[in-house]
C-alpha positions in Angstrom: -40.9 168.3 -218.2 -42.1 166.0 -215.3 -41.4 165.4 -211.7 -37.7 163.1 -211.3 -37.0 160.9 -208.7 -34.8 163.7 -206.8 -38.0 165.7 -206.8 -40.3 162.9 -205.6 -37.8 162.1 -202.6 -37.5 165.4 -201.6 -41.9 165.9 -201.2 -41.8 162.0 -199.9 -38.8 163.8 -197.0 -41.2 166.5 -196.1 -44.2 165.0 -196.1 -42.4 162.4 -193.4 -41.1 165.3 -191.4 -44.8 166.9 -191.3 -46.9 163.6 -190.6 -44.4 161.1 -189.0 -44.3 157.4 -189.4 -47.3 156.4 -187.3 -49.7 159.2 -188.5 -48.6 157.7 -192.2 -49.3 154.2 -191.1 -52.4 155.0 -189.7 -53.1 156.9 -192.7 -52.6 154.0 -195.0 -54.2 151.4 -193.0 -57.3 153.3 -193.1 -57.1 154.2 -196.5 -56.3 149.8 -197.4 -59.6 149.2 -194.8 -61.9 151.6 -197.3 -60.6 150.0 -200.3 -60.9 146.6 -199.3 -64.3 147.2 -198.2 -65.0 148.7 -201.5 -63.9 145.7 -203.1 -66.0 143.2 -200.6 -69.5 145.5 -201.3 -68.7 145.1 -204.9 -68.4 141.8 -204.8 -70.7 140.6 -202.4 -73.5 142.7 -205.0 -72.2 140.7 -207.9 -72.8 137.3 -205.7 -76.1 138.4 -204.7 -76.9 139.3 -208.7 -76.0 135.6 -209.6 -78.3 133.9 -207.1 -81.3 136.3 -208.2 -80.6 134.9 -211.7 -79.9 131.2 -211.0 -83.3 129.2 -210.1 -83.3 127.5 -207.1 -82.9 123.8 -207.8 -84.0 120.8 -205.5 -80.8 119.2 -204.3 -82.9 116.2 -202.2 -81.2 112.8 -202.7 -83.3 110.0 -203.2 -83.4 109.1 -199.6 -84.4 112.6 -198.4 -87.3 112.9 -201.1 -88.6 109.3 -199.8 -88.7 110.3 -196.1 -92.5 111.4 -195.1 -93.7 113.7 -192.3 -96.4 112.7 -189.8 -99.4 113.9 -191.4 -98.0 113.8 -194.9 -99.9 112.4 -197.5 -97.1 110.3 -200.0 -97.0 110.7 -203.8 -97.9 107.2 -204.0 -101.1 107.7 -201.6 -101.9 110.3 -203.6 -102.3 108.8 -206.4 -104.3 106.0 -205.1 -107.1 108.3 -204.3 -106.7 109.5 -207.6 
């Protein structure tokens, strides 16, 4: 005892006869616009939970830990006064 197809074209018939095409469309652009922004909060919240987890690691190459600031005492000065 369920719906048949005859019975789902008939409802599918008047609900385009109440609504029209563009009130549908509109309808189910909105409706895809809420869901995919559903999705994107939900994953942009999963992203963010990663990066909290993960430690920040120091991604300098060689060159880039070497270069020194004005002012900037150098590991190697530093140890010297040491």
């Amino acid at each position: 005892m369920g719906i048949s197809i005859w019975q789902l074209l008939i409802i599918l018939v008047i609900v385009l006869l109440l609504f029209g095409t563009k009130k549908l469309r509109s309808i189910g652009s909105d409706l895809g616009g809420a869901v995919r922004g559903f999705r994107d909060s939900v994953t942009d919240k999963d992203k963010d939970k990663e990066t909290e987890a993960k430690p920040v690691e120091n991604k300098l190459s060689h060159d880039e830990a070497e270069r020194v600031i004005d002012g900037e005492v150098t590991k190697q000065e530093n140890e010297k006064v040491r």
